[in-house]
C-alpha positions as a Markdown table, in Angstrom:
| # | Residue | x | y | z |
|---|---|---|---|---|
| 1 | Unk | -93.3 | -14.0 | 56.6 |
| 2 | Unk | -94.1 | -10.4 | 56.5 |
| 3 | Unk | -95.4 | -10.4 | 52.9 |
| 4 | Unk | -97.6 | -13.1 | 54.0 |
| 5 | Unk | -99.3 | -11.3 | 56.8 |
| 6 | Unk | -99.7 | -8.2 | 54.4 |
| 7 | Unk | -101.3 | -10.5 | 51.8 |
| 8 | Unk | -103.3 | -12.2 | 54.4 |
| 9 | Unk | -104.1 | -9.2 | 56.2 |
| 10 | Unk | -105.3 | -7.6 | 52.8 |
| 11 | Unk | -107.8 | -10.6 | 51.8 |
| 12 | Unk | -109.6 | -9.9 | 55.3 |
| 13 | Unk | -110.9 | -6.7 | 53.7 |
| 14 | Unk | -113.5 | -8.6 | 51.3 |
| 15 | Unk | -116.7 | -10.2 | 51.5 |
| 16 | Unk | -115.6 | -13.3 | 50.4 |
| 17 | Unk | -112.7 | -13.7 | 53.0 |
| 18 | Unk | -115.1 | -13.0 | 55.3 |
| 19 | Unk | -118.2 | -15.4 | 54.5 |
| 20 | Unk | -115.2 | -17.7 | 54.5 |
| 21 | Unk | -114.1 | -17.3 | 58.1 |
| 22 | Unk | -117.5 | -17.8 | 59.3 |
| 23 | Unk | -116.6 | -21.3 | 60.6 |
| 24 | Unk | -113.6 | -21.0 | 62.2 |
| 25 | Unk | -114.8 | -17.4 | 63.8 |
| 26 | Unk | -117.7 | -19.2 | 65.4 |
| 27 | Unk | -116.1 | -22.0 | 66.3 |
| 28 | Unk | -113.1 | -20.4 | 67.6 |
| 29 | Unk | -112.2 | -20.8 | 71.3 |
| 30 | Unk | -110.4 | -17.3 | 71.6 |
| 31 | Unk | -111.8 | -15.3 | 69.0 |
| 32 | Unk | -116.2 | -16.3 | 68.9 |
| 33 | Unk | -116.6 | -13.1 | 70.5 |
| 34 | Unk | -116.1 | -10.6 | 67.3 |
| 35 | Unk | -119.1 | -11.8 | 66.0 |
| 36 | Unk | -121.5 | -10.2 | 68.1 |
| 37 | Unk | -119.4 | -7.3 | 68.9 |
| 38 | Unk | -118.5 | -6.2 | 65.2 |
| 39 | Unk | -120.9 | -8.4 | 63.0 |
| 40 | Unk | -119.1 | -10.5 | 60.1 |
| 41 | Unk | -117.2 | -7.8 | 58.0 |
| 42 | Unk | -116.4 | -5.8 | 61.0 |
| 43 | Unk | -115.0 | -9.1 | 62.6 |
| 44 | Unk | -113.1 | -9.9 | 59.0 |
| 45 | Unk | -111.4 | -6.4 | 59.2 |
| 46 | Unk | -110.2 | -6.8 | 62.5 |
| 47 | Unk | -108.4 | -9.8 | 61.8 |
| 48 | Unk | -107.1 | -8.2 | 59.0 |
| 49 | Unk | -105.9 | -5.1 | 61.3 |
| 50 | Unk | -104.3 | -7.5 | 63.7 |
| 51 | Unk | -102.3 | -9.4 | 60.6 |
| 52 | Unk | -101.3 | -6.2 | 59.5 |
| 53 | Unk | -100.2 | -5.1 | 62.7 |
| 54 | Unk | -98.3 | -8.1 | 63.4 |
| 55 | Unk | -96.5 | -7.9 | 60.1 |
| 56 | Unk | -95.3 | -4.2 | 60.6 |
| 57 | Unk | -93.9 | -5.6 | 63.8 |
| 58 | Unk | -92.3 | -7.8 | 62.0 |
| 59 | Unk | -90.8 | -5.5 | 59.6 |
| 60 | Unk | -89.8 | -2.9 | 62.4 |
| 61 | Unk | -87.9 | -5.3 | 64.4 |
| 62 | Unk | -86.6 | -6.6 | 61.0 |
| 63 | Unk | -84.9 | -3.1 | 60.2 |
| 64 | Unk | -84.0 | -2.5 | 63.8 |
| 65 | Unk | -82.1 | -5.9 | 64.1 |
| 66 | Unk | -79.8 | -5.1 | 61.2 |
| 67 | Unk | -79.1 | -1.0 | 62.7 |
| 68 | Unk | -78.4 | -2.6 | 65.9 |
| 69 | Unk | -76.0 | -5.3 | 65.9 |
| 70 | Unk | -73.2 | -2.9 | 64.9 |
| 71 | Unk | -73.2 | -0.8 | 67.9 |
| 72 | Unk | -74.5 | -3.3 | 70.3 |
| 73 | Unk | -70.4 | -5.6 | 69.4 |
| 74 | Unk | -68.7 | -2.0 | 69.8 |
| 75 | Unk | -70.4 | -1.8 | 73.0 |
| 76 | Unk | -69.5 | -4.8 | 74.0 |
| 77 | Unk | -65.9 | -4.5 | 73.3 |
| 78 | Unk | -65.7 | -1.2 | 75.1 |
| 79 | Unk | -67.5 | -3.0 | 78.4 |
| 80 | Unk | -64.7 | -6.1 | 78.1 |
| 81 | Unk | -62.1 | -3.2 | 78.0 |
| 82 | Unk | -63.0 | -2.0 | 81.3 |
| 83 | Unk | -63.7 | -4.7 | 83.2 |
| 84 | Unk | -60.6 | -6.3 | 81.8 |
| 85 | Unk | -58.0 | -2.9 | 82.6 |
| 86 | Unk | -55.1 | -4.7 | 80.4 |
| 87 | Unk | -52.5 | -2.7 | 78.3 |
| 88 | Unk | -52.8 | -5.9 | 75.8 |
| 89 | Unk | -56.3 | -5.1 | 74.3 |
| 90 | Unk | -56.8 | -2.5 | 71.8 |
């Protein structure tokens, strides 16, 4: 999913892409306002921006899911030690 936002994201950056998204710019409910505020090619790189941001979220909280699961079950362990005060556990 990542790659695909990237790829997207990149796309946004031509002319093409963006005569291409007049329609469903215009037409949009949420997003009709970035024609008049950026014009077409600014409104076509700011949906490339926000694909591209989207995707490096993606990717951050990719590589901080696999960092984090370690420490989070050694935590865990050592808060079941102490609210469990047994000589059994390790």
């Amino acid at each position: 999913m990542v790659i695909m936002f990237f790829f997207f994201g990149y796309q946004k950056w031509w002319a093409y892409e963006a005569e291409r998204l007049v329609p469903f710019i215009s037409n949009g409910p949420l997003i009709w306002w970035l024609y008049p505020e950026f014009g077409y090619q600014g409104a076509s790189w700011f949906l490339g921006v926000a694909e591209w941001t989207f995707g490096a979220l993606l990717f951050a909280g990719l590589l901080g899911q696999t960092s984090r699961y370690p420490r989070r079950r050694r935590f865990d362990r050592d808060l079941h030690r102490d609210r469990h005060d047994h000589s059994v556990h390790p």
